[in-house]
C-alpha positions as CSV (number, residue, x, y, z in Angstrom):
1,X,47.5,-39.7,28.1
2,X,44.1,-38.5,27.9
3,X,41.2,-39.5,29.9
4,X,39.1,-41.7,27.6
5,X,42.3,-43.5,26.2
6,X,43.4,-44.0,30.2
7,X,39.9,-45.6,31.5
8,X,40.4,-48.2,28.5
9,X,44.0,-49.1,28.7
10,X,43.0,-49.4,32.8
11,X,40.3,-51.5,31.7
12,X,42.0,-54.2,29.3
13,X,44.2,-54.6,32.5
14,X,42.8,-57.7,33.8
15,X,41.9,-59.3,30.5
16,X,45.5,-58.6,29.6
17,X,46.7,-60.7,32.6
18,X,43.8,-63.5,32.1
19,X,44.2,-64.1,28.3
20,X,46.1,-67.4,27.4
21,X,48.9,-66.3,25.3
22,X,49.3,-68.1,21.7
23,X,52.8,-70.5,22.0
24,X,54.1,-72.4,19.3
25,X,54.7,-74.8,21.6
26,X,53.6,-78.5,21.3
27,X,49.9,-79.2,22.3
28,X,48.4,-75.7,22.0
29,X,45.8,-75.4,19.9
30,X,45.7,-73.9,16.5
31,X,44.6,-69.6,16.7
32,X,41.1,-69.4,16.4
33,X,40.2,-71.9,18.8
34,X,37.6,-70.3,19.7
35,X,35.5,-66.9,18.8
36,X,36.9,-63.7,17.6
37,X,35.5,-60.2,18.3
38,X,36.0,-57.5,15.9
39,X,35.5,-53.7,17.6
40,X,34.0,-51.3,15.1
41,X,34.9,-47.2,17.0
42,X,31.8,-46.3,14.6
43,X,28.1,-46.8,15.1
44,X,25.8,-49.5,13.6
45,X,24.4,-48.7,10.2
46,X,27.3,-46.3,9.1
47,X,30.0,-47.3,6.0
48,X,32.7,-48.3,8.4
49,X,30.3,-50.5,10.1
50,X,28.8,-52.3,6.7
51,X,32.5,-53.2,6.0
52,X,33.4,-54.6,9.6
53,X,30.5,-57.1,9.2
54,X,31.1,-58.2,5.7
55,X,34.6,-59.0,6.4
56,X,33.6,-60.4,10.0
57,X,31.1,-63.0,8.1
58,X,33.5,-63.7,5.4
59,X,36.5,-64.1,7.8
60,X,34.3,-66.4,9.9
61,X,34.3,-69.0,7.0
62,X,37.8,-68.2,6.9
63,X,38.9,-69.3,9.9
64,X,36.0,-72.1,10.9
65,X,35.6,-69.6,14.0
66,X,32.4,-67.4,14.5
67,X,33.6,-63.4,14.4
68,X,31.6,-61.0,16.3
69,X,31.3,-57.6,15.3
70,X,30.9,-54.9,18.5
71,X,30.6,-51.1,17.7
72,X,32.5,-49.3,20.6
73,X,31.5,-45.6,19.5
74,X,32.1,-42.5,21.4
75,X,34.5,-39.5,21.6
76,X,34.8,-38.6,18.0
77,X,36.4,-42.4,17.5
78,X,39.1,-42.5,20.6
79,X,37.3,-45.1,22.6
80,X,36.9,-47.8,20.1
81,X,40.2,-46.9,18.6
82,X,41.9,-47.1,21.9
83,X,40.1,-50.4,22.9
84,X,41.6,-52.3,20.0
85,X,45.5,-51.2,20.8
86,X,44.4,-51.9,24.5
87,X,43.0,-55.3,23.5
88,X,45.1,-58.5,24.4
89,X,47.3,-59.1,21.9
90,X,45.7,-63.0,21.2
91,X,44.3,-62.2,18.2
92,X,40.7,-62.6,19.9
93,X,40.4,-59.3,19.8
94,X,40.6,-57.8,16.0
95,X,39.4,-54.4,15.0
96,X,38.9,-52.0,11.8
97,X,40.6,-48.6,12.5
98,X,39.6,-45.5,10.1
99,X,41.5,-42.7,8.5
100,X,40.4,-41.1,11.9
101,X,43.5,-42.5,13.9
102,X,45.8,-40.6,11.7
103,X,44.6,-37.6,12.9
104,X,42.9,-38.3,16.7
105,X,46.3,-37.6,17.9
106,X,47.0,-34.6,15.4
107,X,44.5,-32.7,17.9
108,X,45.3,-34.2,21.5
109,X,42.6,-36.1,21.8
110,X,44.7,-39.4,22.1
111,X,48.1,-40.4,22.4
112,X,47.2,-43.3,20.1
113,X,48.0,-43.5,16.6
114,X,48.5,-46.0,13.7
115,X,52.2,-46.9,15.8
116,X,49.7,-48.5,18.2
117,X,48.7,-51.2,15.7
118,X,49.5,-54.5,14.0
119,X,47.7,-53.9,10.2
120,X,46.5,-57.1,8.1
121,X,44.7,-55.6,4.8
122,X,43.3,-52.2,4.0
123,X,39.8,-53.4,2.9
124,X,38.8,-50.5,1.2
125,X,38.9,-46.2,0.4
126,X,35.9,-44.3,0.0
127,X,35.3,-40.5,-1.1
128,X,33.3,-38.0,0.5
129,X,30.2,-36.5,-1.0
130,X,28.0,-32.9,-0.1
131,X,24.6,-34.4,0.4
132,X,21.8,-32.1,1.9
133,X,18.0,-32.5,2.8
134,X,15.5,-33.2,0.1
135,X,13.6,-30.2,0.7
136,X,17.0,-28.0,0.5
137,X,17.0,-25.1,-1.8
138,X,20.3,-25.8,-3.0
139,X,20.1,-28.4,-6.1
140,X,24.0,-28.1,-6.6
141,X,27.1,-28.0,-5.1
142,X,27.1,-24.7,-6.1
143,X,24.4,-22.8,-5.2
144,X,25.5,-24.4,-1.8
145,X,28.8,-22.6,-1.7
146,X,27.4,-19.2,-3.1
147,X,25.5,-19.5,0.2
148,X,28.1,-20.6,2.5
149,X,30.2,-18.0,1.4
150,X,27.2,-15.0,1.5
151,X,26.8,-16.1,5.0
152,X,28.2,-15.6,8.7
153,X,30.4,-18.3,9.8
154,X,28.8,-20.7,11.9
155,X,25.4,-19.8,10.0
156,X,25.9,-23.1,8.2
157,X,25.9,-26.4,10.2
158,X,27.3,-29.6,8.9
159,X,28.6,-33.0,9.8
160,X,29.7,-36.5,9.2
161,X,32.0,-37.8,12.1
162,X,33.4,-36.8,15.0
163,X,35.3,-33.4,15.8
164,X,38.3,-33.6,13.7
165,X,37.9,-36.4,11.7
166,X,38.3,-37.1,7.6
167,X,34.8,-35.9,7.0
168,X,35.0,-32.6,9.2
169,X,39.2,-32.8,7.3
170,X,36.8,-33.0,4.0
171,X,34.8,-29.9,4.8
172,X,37.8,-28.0,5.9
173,X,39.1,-28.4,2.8
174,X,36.2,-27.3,0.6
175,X,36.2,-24.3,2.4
176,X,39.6,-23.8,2.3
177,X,39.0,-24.3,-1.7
178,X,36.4,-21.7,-1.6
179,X,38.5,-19.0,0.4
180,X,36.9,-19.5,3.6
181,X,38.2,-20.9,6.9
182,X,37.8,-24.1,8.4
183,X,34.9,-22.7,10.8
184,X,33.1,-20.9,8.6
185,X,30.5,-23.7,8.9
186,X,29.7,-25.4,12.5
187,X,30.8,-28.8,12.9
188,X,28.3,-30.9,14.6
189,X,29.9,-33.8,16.1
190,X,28.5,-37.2,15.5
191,X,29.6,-40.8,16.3
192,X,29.9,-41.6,12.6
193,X,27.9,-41.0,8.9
194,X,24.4,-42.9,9.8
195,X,23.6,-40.5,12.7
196,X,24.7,-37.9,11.1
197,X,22.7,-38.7,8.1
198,X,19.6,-39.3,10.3
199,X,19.9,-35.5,11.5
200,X,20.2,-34.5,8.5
201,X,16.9,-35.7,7.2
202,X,15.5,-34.4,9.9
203,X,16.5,-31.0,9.6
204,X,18.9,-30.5,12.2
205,X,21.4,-30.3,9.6
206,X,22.1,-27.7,6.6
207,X,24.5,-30.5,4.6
208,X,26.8,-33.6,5.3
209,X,30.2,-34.4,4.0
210,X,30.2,-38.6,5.0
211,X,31.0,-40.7,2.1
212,X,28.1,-40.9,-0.6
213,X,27.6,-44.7,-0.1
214,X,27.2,-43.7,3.8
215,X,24.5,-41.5,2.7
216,X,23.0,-44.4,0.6
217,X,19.9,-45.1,2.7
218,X,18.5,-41.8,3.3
219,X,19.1,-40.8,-0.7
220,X,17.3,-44.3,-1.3
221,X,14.3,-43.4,0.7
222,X,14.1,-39.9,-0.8
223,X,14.9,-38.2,2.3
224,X,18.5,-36.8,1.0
225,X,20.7,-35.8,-2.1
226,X,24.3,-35.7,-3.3
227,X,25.2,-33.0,-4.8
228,X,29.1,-33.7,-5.5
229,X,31.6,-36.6,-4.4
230,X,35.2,-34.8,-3.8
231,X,37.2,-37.8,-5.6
232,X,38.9,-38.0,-9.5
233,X,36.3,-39.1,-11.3
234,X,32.8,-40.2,-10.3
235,X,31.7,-43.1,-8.7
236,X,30.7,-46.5,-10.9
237,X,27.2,-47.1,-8.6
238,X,26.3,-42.9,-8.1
239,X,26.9,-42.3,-11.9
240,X,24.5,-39.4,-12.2
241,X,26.5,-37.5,-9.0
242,X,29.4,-35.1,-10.5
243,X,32.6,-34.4,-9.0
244,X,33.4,-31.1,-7.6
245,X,35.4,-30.2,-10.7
246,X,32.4,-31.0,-12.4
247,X,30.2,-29.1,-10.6
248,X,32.6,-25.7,-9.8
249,X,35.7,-26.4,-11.0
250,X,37.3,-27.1,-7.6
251,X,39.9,-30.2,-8.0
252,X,40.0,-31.1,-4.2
253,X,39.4,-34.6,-3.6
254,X,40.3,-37.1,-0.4
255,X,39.2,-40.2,1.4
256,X,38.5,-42.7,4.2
257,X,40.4,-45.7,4.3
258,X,39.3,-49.0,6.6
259,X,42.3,-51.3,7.9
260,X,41.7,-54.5,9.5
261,X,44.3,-54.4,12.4
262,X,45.2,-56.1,15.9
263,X,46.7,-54.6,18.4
264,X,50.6,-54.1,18.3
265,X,52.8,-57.6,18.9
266,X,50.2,-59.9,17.7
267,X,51.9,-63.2,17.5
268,X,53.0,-64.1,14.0
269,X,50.2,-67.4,14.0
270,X,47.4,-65.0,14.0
271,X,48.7,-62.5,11.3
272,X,49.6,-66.1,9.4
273,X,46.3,-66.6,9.7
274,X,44.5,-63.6,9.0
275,X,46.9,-61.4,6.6
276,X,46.0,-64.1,3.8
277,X,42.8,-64.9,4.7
278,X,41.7,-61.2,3.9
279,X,43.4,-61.3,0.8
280,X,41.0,-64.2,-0.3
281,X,38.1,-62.2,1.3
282,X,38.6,-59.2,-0.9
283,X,39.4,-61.0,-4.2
284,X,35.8,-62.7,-3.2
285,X,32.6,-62.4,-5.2
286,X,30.7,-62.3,-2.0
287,X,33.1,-59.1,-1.2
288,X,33.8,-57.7,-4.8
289,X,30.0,-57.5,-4.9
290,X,29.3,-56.0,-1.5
291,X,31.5,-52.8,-3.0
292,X,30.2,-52.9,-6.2
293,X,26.1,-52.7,-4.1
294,X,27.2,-50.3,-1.7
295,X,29.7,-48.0,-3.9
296,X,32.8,-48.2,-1.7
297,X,35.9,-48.1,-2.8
298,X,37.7,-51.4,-3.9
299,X,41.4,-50.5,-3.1
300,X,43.1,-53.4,-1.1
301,X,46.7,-53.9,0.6
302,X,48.4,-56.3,2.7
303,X,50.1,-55.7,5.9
304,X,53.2,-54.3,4.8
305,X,51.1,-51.8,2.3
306,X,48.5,-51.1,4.9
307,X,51.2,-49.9,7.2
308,X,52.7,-47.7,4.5
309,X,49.7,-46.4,3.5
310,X,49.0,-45.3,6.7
311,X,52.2,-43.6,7.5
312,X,51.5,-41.7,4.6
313,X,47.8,-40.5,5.1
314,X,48.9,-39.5,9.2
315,X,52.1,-37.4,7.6
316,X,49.8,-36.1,4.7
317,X,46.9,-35.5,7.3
318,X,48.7,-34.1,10.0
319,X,50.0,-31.4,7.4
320,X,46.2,-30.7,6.4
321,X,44.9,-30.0,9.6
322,X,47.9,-28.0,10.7
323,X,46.8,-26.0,7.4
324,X,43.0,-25.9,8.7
325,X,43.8,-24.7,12.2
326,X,42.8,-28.2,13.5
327,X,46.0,-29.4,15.0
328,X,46.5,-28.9,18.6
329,X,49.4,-31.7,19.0
């Protein structure tokens, strides 16, 4: 067990002990009675982060409770990860896990993975895209990897996410598309797309790989711009942004999914509760037209598919990153 995933399992100790456990039994209330906090492991502002609160202010009319969203950021996505399988298992404490715990482990960072989780709806799957700084000299995705390739690894500096997670997984395997090796270009840790993109238009950045509707507000405000989104076909709300088969022929594509999960052994009230209730959220129009405004990707599952889906993604990963030299476990 590592450090960071040890200080937070030692520190849901006592809250473990103190929380009132839900009971069937006669004269116990009916789960919520009272609020529910929903742990985000990326920071404020970023994709993963948009989601959590839609969902939290949608499942708040769901369940006649008030749902609190708290970011819990830091070490490349272990801590808030590992705080929401450490949580009491109440159902007060929910949380939205990312692609990012199918692969934490995959490098030794945590022994937590997706086995560490009860799932109630993937919410959504979203692309990557290439976006640089306005004043770049590369207008395409192109003339980007001429350069990368004419250069000396580490030259190039990039990011997205944390060490090791499905944007650094997304560069990797450009590069791998391109003949190159994983570290060919630095990977500049960040606690998720929004500071990332931040550096980025500032300069300390050469390009990111975050999702495009991650990098929405900087190519907004003219600061940034895509260049290609790494998915099948382009996306409905960045119409005028190719794919990387359109732009050089390259048919690599992957994602970032968003699960709404509690920890492992959450009583079967709250997943009665919550399992349909996010059904209704994403069939919504309040939802359906936060995805549509943003550009994320409307895929949705229940429990049962969540979990499947991801089973899948930490075999499929895990493979990837063995491929890309990033696997340590």
């Amino acid at each position: 067990m590592t450090a960071p995933t040890r200080r937070i399992l030692l520190g849901s100790g006592a809250a473990l002990l103190a929380a009132p456990a839900i009971s069937p039994a006669l004269g116990q209330p009916k789960y919520p009675a009272r609020p529910v906090q929903l742990l985000c492991p990326w920071a404020a502002g970023g994709g993963t982060d948009a989601v959590a609160r839609i969902v939290a202010a949608l499942l708040e009319k769901e369940l006649g409770q008030p749902v609190n969203v708290v970011n819990r950021t830091g070490g490349s996505g272990v801590v808030g990860h590992a705080a929401i399988a450490a949580s009491p298992p109440d159902g007060y404490t929910l949380g939205i896990i990312t692609s990012e715990i199918c692969m934490l482990h995959w490098q030794g960072l945590t022994d937590v993975t997706y086995r560490n989780f009860a799932p109630l709806g993937l919410m959504n799957n979203d692309p990557p895209g290439i976006q640089v700084n306005v004043a770049s000299p590369y207008k395409d995705a192109k003339q980007l990897a001429e350069a990368i390739k004419a250069s000396t690894p580490g030259k190039f500096k990039a990011s997205g996410t944390g060490q090791g997670g499905i944007w650094h997984l997304a560069l990797a395997g450009w590069l791998n598309a391109l003949g190159l090796k994983a570290d060919h270009v630095r990977w500049v840790p960040s606690n998720g797309a929004a500071p990332a993109m931040q550096d980025l238009a500032a300069g300390g950045l050469d390009f990111t790989t975050c999702s495009v509707p991650e990098a929405r507000a900087m190519l907004d405000a003219g600061r940034c711009r895509s260049l290609a989104v790494m998915a099948p076909k382009r996306l409905d709300a960045f119409p005028s942004i190719p794919t990387l088969q359109e732009a050089m022929g390259i048919g690599f594509t992957t994602g970032a999914m968003r699960v709404i999960v509690g920890p492992s052994n959450l009583p079967e009230a709250v997943k009665a509760a919550v399992e349909p209730a996010l059904g209704r959220i994403y069939q919504s129009k309040d939802y359906q037209d936060f995805l549509a405004a943003r550009g994320f990707g409307g895929v949705y599952a229940d429990a049962a598919g969540a979990g499947k889906a991801l089973a899948e993604a930490d075999a499929s990963l895990g493979e990837a990153m063995k491929a890309a030299g990033l696997a340590k476990a």
